[in-house]
C-alpha positions in Angstrom: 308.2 80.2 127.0 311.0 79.8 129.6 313.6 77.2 129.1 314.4 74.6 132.2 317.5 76.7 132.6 315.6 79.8 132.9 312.9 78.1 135.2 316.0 76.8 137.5 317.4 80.7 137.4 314.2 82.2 138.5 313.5 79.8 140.8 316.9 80.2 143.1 316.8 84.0 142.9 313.3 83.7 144.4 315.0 81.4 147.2 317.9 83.6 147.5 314.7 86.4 147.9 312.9 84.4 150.8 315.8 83.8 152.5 317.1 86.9 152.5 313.7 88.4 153.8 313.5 86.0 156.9 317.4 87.1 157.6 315.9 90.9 157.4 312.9 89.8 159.8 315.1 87.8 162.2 317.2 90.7 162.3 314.7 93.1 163.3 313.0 90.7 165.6 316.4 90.3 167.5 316.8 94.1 167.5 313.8 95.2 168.7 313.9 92.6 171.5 317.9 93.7 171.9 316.1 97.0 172.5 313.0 96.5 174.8 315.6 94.6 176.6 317.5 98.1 177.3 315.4 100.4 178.0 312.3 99.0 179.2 311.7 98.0 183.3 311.1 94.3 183.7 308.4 93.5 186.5 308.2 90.3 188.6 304.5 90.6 188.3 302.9 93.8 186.9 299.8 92.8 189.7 302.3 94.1 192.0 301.9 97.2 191.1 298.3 98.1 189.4 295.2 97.0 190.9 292.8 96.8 188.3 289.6 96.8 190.9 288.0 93.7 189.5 288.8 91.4 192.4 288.5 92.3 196.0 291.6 92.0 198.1 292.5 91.2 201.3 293.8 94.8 201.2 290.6 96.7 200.0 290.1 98.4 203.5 293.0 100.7 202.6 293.4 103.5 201.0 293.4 103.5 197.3 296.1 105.5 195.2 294.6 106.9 192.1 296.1 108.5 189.2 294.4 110.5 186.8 294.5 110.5 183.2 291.8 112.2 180.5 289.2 112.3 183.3 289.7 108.3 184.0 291.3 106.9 187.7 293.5 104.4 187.8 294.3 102.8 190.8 297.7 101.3 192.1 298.7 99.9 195.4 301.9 100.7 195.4 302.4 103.9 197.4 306.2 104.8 195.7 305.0 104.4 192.1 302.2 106.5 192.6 304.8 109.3 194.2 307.3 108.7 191.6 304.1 108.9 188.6 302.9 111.9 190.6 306.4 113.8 189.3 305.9 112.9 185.9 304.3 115.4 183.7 300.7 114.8 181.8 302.0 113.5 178.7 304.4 111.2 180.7 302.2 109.6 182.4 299.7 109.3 179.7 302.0 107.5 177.0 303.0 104.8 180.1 299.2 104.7 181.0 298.4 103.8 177.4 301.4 101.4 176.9 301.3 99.3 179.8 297.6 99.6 181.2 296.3 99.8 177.6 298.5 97.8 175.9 298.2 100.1 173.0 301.1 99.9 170.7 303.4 102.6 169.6 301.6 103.3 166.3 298.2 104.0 168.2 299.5 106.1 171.3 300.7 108.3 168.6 297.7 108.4 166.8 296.1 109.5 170.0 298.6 112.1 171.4 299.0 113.4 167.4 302.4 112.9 167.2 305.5 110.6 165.5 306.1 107.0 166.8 309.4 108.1 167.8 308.5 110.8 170.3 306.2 108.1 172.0 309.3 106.2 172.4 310.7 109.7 173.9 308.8 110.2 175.5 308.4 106.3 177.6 312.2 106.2 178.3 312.0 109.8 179.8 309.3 108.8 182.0 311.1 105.4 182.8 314.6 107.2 183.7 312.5 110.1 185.7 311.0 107.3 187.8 314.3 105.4 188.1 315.8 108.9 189.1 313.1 109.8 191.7 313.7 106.0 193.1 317.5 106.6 193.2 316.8 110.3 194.9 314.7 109.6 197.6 316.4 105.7 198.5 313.7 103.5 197.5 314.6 100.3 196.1 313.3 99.2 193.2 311.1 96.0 194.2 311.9 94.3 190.4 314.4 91.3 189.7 317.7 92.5 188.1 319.7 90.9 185.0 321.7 89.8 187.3 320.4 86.8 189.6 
């Protein structure tokens, strides 16, 4: 049987435990965000750029843009991300395909390439800076807000 001394012990190192823990998780929250912040593209409005074909648009006479990943289309309207995704190898465009048409997390577009969580990540900010670097190449300005308005 445990004295009220003992109780009182036990009972602040499990306080000092929780509190600790919540630091740990702010800290990763606030580093992963610090992160995504820094290497991931911010769009005004992703609808900009994909067009998922349920509605019909005013703009459904033109000519669609399709990419093409594991025997599935995807469609996009804008004609310099398609050229830009055109450059990008298989792989490439697969992980961004899966990530931000998907919404598949880093865990699962792993599990479905066969590889380590980290080379997803790789593998995304290669395929972000290649498109950044075909934008800057051929003069086309990237249609996103910047950090700095």
């Amino acid at each position: 049987m445990k004295t009220e001394y003992e109780k009182a012990v036990a009972c602040e190192m499990f306080d000092a435990y929780c509190k600790q823990i919540l630091r740990n998780a702010l800290a990763d929250y606030l580093r992963k965000k610090n992160f995504l912040n820094e290497h991931e593209i911010p769009t005004a409005d992703m609808d900009l750029y994909i067009d998922t074909g349920n509605e019909i648009t005013e703009r459904s006479w033109e000519s669609v843009l399709n990419i093409e990943f594991e025997g599935q289309s995807y469609p996009l309207e804008n004609e310099s991300l398609h050229k830009a995704l055109s450059t990008l190898s298989e792989r490439y465009i697969g992980v961004l395909l899966l990530k931000y048409w998907h919404r598949l997390n880093d865990s699962e577009i792993a599990s479905h390439f066969g590889i380590a969580e980290r080379t997803v990540r790789y593998w995304r900010k290669s395929a972000i800076e290649e498109i950044k670097r075909w934008y800057q190449v051929n003069h086309v300005k990237l249609d996103y807000p910047s950090s700095q308005d």
